[in-house]
N, C-alpha and C positions, 0 to 999 in steps of 0.2 A: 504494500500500500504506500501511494504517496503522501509525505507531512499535508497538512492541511494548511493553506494559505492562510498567511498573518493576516488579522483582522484587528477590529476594534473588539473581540469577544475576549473573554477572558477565560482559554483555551482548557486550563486545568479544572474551572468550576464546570464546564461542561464534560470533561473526564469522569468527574466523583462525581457527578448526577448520571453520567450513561455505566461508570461499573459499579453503583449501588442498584439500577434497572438490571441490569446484568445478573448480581448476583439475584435477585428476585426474581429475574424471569429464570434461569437455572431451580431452584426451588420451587416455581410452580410445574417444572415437568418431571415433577418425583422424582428427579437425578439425586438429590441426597437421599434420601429413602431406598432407590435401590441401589444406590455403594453401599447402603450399610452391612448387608450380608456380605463382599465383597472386601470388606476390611475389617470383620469379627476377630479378635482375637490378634491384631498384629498392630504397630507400630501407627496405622492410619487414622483407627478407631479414636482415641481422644481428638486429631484434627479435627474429623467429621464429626463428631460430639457436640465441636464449638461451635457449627452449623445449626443448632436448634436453638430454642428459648432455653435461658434456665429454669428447669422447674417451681425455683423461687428464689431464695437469695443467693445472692450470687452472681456474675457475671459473665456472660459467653460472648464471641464476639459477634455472634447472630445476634442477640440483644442492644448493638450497634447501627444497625442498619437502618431503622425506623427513626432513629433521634437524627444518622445523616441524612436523611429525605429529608425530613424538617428542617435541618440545620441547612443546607444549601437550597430550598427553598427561599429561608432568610436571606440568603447572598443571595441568591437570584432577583430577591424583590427588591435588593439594595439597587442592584446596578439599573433593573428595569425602571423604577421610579426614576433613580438619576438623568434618565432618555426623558421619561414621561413629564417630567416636571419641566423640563423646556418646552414644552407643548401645549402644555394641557394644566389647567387650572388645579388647586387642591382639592374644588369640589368634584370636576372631573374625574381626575383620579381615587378619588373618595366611589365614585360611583361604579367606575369601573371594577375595584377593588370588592366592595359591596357583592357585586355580581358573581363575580369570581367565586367568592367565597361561599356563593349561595350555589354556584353548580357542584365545587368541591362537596357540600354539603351531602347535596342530593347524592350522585354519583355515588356518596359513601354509602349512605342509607339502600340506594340502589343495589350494590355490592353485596348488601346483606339480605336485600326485602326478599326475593324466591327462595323459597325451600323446600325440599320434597312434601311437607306437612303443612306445602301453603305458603302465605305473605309472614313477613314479618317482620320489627320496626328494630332495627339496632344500632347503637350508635358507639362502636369501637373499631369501625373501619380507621384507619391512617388518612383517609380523605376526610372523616367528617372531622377528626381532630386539628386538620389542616385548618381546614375552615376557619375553625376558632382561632389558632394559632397565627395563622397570617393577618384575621382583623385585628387583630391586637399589639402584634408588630408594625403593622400600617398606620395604626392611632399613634402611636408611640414615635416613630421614628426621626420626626422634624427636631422633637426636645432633644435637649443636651445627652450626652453622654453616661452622665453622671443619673439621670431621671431614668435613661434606660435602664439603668442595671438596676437602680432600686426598684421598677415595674416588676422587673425580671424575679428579684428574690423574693418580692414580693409573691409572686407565684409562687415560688417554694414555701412559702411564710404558710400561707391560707392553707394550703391542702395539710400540710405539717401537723397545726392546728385541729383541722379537724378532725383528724386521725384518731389525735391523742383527744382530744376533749370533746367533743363529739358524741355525749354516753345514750346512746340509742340503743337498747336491750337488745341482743341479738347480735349487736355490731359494732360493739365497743372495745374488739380487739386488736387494738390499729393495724398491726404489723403482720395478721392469720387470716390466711385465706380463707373465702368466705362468710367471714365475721367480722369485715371492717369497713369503715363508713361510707370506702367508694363503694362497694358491694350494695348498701344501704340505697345511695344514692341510682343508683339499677334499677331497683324495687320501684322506685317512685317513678322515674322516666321511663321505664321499659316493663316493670312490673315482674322480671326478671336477673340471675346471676348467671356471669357469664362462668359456665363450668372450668376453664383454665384462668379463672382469676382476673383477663383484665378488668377492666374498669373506664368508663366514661370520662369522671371525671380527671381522668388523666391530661387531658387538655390545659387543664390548667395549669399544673407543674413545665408542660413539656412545650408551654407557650414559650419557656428558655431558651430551646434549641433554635424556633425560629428569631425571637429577640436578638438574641446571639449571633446566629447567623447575619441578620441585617448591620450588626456592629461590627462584624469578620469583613463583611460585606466595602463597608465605608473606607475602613483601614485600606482594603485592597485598591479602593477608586481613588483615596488620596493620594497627595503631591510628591509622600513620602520616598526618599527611596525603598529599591526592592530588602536589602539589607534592614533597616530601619522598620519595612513591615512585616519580615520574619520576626525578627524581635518581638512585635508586640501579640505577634499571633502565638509566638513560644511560650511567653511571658504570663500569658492568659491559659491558654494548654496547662502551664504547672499550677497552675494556682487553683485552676476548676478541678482536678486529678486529685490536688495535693487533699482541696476539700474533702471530694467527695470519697475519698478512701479512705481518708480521716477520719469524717463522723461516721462509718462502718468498722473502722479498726476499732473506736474508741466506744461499741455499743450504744452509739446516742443512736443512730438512725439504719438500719440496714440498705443495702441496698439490694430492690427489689422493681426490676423489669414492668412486673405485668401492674404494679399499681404507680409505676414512678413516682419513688420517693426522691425527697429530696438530694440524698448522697448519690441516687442513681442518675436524678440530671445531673447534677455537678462532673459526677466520673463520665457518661456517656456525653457530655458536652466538652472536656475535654481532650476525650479522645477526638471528637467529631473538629474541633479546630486543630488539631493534629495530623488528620488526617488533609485537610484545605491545607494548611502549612506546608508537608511534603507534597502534594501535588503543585502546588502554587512556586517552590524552589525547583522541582523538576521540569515543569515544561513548559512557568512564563519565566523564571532567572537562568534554569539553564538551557533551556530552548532545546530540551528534547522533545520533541515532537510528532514523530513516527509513531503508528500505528494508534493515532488517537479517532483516527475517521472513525472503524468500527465501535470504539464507546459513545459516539457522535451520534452517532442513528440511534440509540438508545436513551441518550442524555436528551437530545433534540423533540421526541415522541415519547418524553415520559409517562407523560398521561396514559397518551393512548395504548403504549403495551401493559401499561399496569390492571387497565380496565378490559383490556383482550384479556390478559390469561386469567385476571379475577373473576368475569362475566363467562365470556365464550370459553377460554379456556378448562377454566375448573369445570364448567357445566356440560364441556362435548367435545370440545378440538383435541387437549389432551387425552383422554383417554380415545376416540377416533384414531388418532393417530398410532396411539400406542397399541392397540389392537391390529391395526395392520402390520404395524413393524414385526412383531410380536408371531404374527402368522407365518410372515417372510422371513425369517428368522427360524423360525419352527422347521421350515421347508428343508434347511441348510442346516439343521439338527445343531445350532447356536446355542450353548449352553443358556438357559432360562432368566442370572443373575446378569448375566453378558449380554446377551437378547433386552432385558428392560435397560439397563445401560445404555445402549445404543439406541434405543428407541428414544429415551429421554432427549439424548444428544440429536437425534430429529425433530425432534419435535421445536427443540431449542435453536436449529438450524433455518428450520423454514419461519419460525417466528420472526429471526433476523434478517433473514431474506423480506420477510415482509417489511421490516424499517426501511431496511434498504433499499428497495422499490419507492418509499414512500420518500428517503432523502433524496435520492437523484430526481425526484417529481419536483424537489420543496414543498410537500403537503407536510405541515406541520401543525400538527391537533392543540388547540390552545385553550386553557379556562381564562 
């Protein structure tokens, strides 16, 4: 593949948006599920381990994935506002932004409403969380620097809160699954607990990652040099790290994925500026650049492969596909763990052939 032509984009945040799509599009065609019989018992099995959620406290690096969508989200709206705001008014953009957040919304809700048992209303898709997450970054973003981060901890503050004091019979357990007041808060909006734990009101907390992001964001558009905004992006990295693994070393707060606590944004925020960091040193300071087109068709058409393999995907195309491979495969007596192996890796093949159709169109799916 050839580099992709210097632009005005900022090459690396679209890397770490098309291989955080990457890795999720890989997981939704069961390619980690079926290595996993394929690496039982040897040296692979703790890597591919780190591919799932934590069951609860604790950290994996699949539990990263979700705070980087939000967290470059953030950068993303940074740089987009910075265009928009030469253009277009505060109210404009206000409304545009409105909007956005209302098909994010839908879309999430959409993502959950069919089920073999009917409709049904849920609100812990990653888009409806978005929703929130980005109106609140957009409110936020004109004030000072110093206002954002107290919005920001402020997030952490509230849910923190009513974790612990919060004494609702039944869900007064802050830190047990089941029995803690995001679960509570389920009941009331949904009428329902989500059986792995997460929780709704996660939004609230993990409104940091995109805050954050929009603050990675600024750093990166400034006057600074590139040296000078390594620095402040490192600088920030240790300091969110140092937090959040601090108040889990020191038993104040654990950290826990599926309800993001507070020590869990802090540590997955800054790994997630960690990560912007070394991409941002690799291929806008040192201008390596090679083979970023293919995360490009992914980064580019985020949306839309997220909502193919969540919607069509999960409900027909993967398994459609996998059923053929599976057959042809069968034919050529392909052992069974080898056989969905490759099938996965088709399925994952034609999905990107599908970006890639749609990048060399320029059809690019926008909320």
């Amino acid at each position: 593949m050839q580099p992709l032509p210097q632009n005005n984009r900022l090459l690396s945040l679209d890397f770490l948006r098309g291989l955080t799509m990457v890795f999720l599009t890989l997981e939704s065609t069961l390619l980690f599920e079926h290595l996993r019989p394929a690496v039982a018992g040897t040296w692979g099995a703790p890597i591919l381990n780190e591919f799932t959620h934590h069951p609860w406290h604790g950290l994996h690096f699949w539990d990263l994935v979700q705070p980087t969508f939000m967290f470059v989200a953030g950068t993303a709206l940074a740089f987009s506002m910075n265009k928009r705001r030469k253009e277009m008014t505060w109210n404009q953009t206000f409304v545009k932004i409105l909007k956005r957040c209302f098909w994010l919304f839908f879309w999430g809700v959409l993502d959950y409403a069919v089920r073999k048992t009917g409709l049904s209303f849920e609100l812990w898709d990653v888009l409806t969380q978005l929703s929130f997450t980005t109106l609140v970054a957009f409110l936020i973003m004109d004030f000072p620097i110093a206002v954002q981060l107290f919005v920001s901890f402020l997030c952490l503050l509230i849910p923190e809160l009513l974790y612990r004091y919060a004494h609702v019979p039944g869900f007064d357990q802050p830190f047990v699954d089941q029995h803690n007041f995001g679960n509570y808060v389920d009941t009331l909006l949904m009428n329902k607990i989500n059986h792995d734990g997460w929780v709704a009101i996660n939004c609230i907390s993990t409104s940091c990652h995109t805050i954050w992001g929009v603050l990675a964001g600024k750093i990166l558009l400034s006057s600074r040099t590139g040296a000078q905004k390594m620095r402040y992006l490192l600088i920030s990295c240790a300091v969110l790290l140092v937090l959040g693994f601090g108040l889990d070393a020191a038993g104040i707060t654990p950290i826990i994925k599926r309800i993001a606590t507070s020590s869990f944004v802090l540590a997955s925020g800054g790994y997630c500026v960690l990560f912007l960091a070394i991409c941002y040193w690799w291929i806008d300071i040192k201008m390596h650049r090679r083979w970023l087109v293919f995360f490009t068709w992914f980064g580019m058409n985020s949306i839309f492969i997220y909502l193919f393999f969540e919607i069509v995907g999960d409900r027909w195309f993967t398994e459609y596909i996998l059923t053929i491979t599976g057959g042809l495969f069968g034919f050529i007596n392909v052992p069974l763990v080898a056989a969905s192996i490759l099938g996965a890796l088709v399925v994952f093949a034609l999905e990107a052939a599908r970006l890639r159709f749609l990048f060399k169109k320029k059809v690019f799916f926008k909320i």
